[in-house]
N, C-alpha and C positions, 0 to 999 in steps of 0.2 A: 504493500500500500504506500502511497506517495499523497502526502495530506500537503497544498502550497494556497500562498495568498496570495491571486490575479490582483495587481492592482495598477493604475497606470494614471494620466494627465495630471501628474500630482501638480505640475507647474509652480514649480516653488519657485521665488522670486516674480511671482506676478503683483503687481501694484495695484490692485483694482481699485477703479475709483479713487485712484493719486492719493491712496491712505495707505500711511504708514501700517496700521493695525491689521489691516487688511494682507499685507504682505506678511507679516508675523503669521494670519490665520494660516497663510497657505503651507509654509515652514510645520506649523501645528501637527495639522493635517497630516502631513506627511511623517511627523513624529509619530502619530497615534497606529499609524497603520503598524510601525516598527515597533510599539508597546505591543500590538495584540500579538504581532507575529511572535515575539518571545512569549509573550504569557500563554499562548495556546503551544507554542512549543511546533510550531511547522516543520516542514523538511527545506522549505524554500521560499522566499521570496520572490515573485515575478513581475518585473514592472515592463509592461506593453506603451513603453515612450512616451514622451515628455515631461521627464522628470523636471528638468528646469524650465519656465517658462520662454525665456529665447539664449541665444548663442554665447555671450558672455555675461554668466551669471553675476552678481555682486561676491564680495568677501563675505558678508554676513552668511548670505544664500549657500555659498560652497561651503563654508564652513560647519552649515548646520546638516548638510547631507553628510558629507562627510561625518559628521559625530555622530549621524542616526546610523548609516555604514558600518560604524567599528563598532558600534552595542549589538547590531545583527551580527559582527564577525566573532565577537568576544561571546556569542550565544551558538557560535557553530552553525549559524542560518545561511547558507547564500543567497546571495542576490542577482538574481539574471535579470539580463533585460535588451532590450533594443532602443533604435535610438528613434525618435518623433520627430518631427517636422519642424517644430518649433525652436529644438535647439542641434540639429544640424546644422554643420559648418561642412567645408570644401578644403577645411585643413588640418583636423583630427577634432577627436570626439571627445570630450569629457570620461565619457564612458570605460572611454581605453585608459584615461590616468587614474581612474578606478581602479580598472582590473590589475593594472602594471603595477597597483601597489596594493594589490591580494582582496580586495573590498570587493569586488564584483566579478561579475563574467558579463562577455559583450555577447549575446548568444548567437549563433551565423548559421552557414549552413553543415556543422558538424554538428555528432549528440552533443550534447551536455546532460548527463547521464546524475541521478538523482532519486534515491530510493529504486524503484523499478521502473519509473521513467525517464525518460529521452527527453530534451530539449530542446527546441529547434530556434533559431530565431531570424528574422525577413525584415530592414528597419524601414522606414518608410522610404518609399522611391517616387519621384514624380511621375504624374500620370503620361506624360510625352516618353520616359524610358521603359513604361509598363510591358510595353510588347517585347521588347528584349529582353526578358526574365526568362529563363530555363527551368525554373523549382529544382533543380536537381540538389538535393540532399544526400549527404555519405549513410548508409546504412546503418543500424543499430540492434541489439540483440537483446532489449528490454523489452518489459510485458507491454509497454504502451508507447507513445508520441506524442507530443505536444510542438504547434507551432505557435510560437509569440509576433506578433507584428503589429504593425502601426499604421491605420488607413481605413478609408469609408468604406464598410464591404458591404456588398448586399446579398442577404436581402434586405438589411438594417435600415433606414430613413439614410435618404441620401446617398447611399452607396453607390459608385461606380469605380469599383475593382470588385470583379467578377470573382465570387469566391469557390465557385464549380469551375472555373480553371484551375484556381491555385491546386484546387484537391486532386482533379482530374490530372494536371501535368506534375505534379511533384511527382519524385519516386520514393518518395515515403508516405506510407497508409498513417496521419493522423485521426486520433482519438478527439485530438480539442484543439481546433484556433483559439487563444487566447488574446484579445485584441485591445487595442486602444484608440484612439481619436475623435471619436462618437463619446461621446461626456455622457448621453443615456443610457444607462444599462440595460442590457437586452439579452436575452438568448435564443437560440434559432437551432434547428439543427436540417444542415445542409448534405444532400447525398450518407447521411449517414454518419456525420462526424459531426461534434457537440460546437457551433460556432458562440462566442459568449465577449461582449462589451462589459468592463467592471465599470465603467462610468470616469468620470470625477473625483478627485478628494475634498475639493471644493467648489462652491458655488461660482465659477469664472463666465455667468452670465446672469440673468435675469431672468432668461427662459429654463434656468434649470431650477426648477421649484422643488421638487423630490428630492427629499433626505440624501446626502452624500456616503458615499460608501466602500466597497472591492467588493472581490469575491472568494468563497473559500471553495477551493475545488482538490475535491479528491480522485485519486486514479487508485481503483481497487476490483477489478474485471469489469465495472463500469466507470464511467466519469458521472459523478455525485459535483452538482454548483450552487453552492448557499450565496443566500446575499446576507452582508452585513453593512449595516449601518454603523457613521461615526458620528459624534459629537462633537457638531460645528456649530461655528457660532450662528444662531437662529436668522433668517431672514422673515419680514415679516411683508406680503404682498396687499395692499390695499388696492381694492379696484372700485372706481365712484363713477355710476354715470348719474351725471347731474340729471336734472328736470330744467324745464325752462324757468329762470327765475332764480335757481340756487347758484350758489358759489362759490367763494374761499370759503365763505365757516361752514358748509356740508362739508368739505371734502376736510378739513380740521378737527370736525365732531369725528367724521370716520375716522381717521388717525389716530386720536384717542382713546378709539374701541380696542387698539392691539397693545400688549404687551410691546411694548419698544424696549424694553431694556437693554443695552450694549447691541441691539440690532441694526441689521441693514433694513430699512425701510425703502420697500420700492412701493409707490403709488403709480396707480394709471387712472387717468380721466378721459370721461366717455362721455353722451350725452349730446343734450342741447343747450346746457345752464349757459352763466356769466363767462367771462374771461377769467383766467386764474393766474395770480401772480405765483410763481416756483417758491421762492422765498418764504413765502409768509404760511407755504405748508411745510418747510423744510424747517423753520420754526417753532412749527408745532409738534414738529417730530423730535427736534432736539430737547424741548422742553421737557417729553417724556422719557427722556435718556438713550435714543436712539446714537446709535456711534456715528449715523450717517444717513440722508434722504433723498431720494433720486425721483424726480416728476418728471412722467411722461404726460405730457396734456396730448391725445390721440385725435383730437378735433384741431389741433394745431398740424400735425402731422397729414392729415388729409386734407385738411383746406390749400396746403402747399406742395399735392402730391406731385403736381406737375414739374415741379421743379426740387422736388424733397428735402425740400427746408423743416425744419422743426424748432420753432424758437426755442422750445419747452427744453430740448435737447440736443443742442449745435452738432456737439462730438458723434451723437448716435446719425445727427442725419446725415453727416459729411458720409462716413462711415459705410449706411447702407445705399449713399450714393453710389461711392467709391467701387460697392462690392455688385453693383448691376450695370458696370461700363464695360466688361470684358478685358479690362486689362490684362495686357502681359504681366508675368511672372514681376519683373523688371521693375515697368510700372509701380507695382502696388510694393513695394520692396522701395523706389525713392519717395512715395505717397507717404507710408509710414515713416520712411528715416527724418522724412520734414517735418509732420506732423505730431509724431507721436515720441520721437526719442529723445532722450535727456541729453545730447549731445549741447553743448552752449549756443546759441546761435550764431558767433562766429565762425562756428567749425562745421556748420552746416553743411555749409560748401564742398568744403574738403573732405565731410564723410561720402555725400551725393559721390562725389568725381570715383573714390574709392571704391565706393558700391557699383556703379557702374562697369566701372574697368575689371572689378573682379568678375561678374559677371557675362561679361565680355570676352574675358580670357578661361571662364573655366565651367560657364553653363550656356553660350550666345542663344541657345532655345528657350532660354527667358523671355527673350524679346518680341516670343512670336503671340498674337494676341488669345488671350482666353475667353471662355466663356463665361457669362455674368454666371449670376447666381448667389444661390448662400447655404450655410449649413449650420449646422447645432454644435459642430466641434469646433468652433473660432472660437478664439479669446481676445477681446478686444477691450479697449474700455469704454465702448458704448453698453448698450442695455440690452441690445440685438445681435444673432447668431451673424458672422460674414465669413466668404469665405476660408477655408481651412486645408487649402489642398497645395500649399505651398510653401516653401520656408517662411519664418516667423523670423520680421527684422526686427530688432533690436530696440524695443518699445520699451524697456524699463531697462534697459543696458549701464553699465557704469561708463562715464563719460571720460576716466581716462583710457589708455590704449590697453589692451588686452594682455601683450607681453607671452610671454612664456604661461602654461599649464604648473609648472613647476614654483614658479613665483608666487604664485597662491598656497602654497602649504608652508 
């Protein structure tokens, strides 16, 4: 028997909502998974990508994996994993200064052999190199298989990486894809093999309403997949459609009505009422000790569909502008490094030219245009899902230069 903990987007070092605290949850989170993995005493740890939320994490950030790392190593737990979208780089992985210093395995296409299962692992690949994949895996002489990866499969919401290829062309019979990118946990079972999304460790949207959590998955002549739930800090969803005539103080009495305490309050307004000013509900949400308040006014949002502006919320509408123009790769990669990265403003410049040129010299199919659309695996810091089927630039990145792997320990 082989008892492991699925868990994946832990995206540590995410800044949601430009809060400190916020970014401490997601570090939490990603602690709690490694309390229960020792307290249940697993055979393994499996994270299906994006540990870090993008390419160059903070010292805080690296520091605190790394400390959850060595309390899984000093309990005899390994840690497998692959690497996500969001913090691939084009010049080594994190992942590997992990393994090179005994804390992890980078999982590939060899076993990684553990109780009486096999490890497989596939890290995320862009959809332009998808056809160029072989599945060929080295062979194994365990009771079971398991493949780990990173990417929208379907028949999950939104998928398009065909997961009846993967199966069909590999030359390993797996037992369980264990997956990540899809923040909603799901299970499915495709041609015969147990397909399974652990979710999130945190709330890194608005649309993810449902408790955060993994999974616990046993390999014992079947594959057995519990869900668990963690204790994150609470978000609390108000939704107001006004009447004709109401206004700020309806949409304030509701606010009222929830537990706010150390929460994320997200309100949405609906309706025919008044105008709503953001502020003076975001006031009334602190009053009740909310950590923080986010108004969506959705009669704001459609009155300016044409052009999708949302006063109520600038960052979300640029956002789902951005994510229905079909931009290249390329595009939305200097979209964000303007927009969204900590970079000073004078060094804008000179990150753009850098982003560019690397792209240039080591991916130029960035540049060719994509299709709009959106999905439920982005992490952005608007309040809406965009898309997620591409590297993740440097949106909470530390703003001096990256340096060596090494330089950080």
């Amino acid at each position: 028997m082989t008892r492991v903990i699925h868990t994946g987007d832990t995206h540590v070092g995410y800044q949601q909502y430009h809060s400190p605290e916020r970014r401490a949850d997601f570090r939490r989170a990603f602690d709690a998974v490694v309390d229960d993995a020792i307290e249940e005493d697993v055979d393994a740890v499996v994270h299906a990508g994006d540990l870090f939320h993008d390419r160059r994490p903070e010292l805080p950030d690296l520091m605190a994996v790394l400390s959850a790392l060595r309390r899984l190593d000093d309990a005899d737990i390994p840690f497998l994993a692959v690497v996500g979208n969001h913090e691939a780089t084009r010049t080594g992985e994190w992942l590997d200064l992990f393994e090179g210093t005994g804390l992890a395995t980078r999982l590939d296409d060899t076993p990684e052999v553990v109780g009486d299962t096999a490890f497989y692992g596939l890290d995320w690949v862009p959809e332009s190199r998808r056809d160029d994949l072989d599945y060929e895996f080295d062979s194994h002489d365990a009771d079971h298989a398991a493949l780990v990866s990173h990417g929208l499969f379907t028949p999950f919401e939104f998928g398009e990486w065909d997961t009846e290829t993967v199966l069909e062309e590999s030359t390993v019979a797996f037992d369980a894809m264990l997956l990540g990118d899809n923040h909603a946990p799901d299970t499915a079972e495709v041609s015969g093999t147990w397909v399974t999304y652990c979710g999130s460790t945190e709330r890194a949207s608005a649309s993810e309403e449902d408790a955060r959590g993994y999974n616990l998955v046993t390999f014992d002549g079947e594959v057995d997949i519990r869900r668990r739930s963690l204790d994150t800090r609470p978000f609390a969803f108000v939704s107001v459609d006004l009447a004709e005539g109401e206004g700020v103080e309806r949409v304030r009495e509701q606010v009222r009505q929830h537990d706010l305490a150390d929460a994320v309050c997200i309100v949405e307004i609906t309706g025919e009422g008044e105008p709503v000013t953001p502020a003076a509900i975001e006031e009334a949400g602190e009053e009740e000790g909310a950590l923080l308040v986010r108004v969506t006014d959705r009669r704001e949002i459609e009155e300016e569909a044409d052009i999708g502006v949302s006063f109520a919320d600038p960052d979300e509408a640029v956002s789902e502008r951005v994510s229905e123009m079909g931009l290249s790769t390329a595009a939305r990669d200097v979209d964000e490094t303007i927009r969204e990265s900590k970079v000073a403003d004078s060094n804008v410049r000179e990150e753009v030219k850098n982003r560019v040129s690397d792209l240039l010299g080591d991916e130029p199919e960035a540049f060719e245009p994509a299709d709009g659309g959106s999905d439920e695996a982005s992490v952005d810091d608007s309040d809406e899902p965009t898309p997620d089927d591409e590297p993740a630039t440097e949106t909470d990145g530390s703003p001096a230069e990256q340096g060596t792997m090494e330089e950080y320990l």
